[in-house]
C-alpha positions in Angstrom: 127.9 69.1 77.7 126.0 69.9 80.6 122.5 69.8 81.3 120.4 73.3 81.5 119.1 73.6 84.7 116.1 76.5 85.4 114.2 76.2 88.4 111.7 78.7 89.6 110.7 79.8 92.7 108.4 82.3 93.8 106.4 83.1 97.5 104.1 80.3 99.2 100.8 80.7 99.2 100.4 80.0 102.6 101.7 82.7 104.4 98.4 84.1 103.3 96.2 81.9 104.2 94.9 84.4 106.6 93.6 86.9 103.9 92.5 83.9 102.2 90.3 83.0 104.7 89.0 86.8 104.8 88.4 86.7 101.3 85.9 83.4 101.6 84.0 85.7 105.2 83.8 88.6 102.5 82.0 86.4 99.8 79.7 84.3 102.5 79.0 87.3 105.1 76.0 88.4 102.8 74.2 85.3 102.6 74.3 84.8 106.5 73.5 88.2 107.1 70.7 88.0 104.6 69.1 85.5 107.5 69.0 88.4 110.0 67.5 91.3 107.6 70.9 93.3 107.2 71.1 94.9 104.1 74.1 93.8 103.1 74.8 93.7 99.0 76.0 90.4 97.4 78.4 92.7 95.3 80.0 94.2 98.2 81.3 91.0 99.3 82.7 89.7 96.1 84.7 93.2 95.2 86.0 92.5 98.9 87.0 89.1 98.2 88.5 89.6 94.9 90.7 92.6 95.8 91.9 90.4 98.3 92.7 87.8 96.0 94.3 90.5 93.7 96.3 91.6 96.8 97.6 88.1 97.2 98.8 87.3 93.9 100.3 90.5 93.0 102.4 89.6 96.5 103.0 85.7 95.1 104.2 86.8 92.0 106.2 90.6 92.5 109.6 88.7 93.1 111.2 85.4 92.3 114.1 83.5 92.7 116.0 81.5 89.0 118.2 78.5 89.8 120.2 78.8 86.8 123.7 76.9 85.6 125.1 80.4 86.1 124.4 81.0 89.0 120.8 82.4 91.0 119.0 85.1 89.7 116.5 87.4 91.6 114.1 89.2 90.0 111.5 91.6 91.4 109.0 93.5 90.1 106.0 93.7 88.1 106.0 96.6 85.9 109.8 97.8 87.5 112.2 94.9 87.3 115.4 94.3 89.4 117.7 91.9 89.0 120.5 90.4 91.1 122.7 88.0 89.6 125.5 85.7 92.0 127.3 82.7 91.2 127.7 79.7 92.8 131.5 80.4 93.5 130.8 83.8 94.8 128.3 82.2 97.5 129.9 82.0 101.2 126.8 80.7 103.2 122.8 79.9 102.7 120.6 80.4 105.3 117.0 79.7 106.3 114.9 81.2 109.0 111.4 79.9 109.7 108.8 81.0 113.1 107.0 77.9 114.3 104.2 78.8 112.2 106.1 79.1 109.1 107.9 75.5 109.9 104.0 74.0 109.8 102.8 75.7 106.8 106.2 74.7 105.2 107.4 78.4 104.1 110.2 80.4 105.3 113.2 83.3 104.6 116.1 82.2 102.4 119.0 84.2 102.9 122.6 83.9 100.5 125.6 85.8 101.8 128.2 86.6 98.8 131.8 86.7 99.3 133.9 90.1 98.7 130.4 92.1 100.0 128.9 93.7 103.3 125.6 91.5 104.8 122.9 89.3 103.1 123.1 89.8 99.7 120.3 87.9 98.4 116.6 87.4 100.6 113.4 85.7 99.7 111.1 85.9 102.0 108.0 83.3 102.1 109.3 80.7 100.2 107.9 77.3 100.0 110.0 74.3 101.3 112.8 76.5 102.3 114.9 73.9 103.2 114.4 71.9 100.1 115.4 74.9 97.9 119.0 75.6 100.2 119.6 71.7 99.5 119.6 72.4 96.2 121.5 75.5 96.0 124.0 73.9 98.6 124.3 70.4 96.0 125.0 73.1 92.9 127.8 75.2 95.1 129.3 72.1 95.7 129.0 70.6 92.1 130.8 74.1 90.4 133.1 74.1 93.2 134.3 70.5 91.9 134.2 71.4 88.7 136.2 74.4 89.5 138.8 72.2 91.2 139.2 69.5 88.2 139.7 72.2 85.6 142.5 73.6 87.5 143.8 70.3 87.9 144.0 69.5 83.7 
């Protein structure tokens, strides 16, 4: 019997560093202005900085990618949810692009193209470790490919 695999990957972090460093200006901005008699107030700051923060998760987590035995699984949404289901013998090529900046902070777009249908049928963009996760997918194509060729054998 095989081994269930279920591994689950959702948006990096990183790509919004930016907004994360916004958020922290939002929060500290009052106490240096304080110095200078602006009347800035403290709770101004900290509604900026948490609907930032908000902003950022609701990003992280609105889609995510299932490695499953079946096959990979997108799902996206929060309140609406999509899925798109292929299989690993449906899967003609994975691809991963990544800007200079997006090699450093270690996030990119994974694209899978699906036999028998027009363009990319599969993106996630901002992963983390893109590469890592095509490895993976690549290994378990290969894997049910095999498999697929020893039970036509028997």
């Amino acid at each position: 019997m095989e081994k269930s695999i279920k591994i689950k990957i959702r948006h990096s972090r990183t790509k919004y560093i930016l907004i994360y460093v916004l958020a922290l200006i939002a929060i500290l901005s009052p106490f240096y202005l304080a110095n200078y008699d602006i009347k800035i107030n403290l709770q101004y700051g900290l509604i900026i900085a948490i609907i930032l923060v908000i902003v950022i998760e609701i990003l992280v987590h609105k889609s995510h990618l299932l490695i499953r035995n079946e096959g990979i699984r997108k799902e996206e949404g929060i309140i609406k949810k999509v899925y798109i289901d292929i299989n690993y013998q449906d899967i003609v090529r994975t691809t991963v692009k990544q800007s200079g900046i997006a090699r450093l902070l270690k996030y990119g777009t994974l694209e899978i193209d699906a036999s028998g249908r027009e363009g990319t049928e599969m993106t996630m963009k901002n992963i983390y470790k893109p590469l890592k996760v095509k490895e993976i997918i690549d290994h378990l194509i290969d894997y049910y490919k095999r498999m697929q060729f020893y039970t036509k054998i028997k």
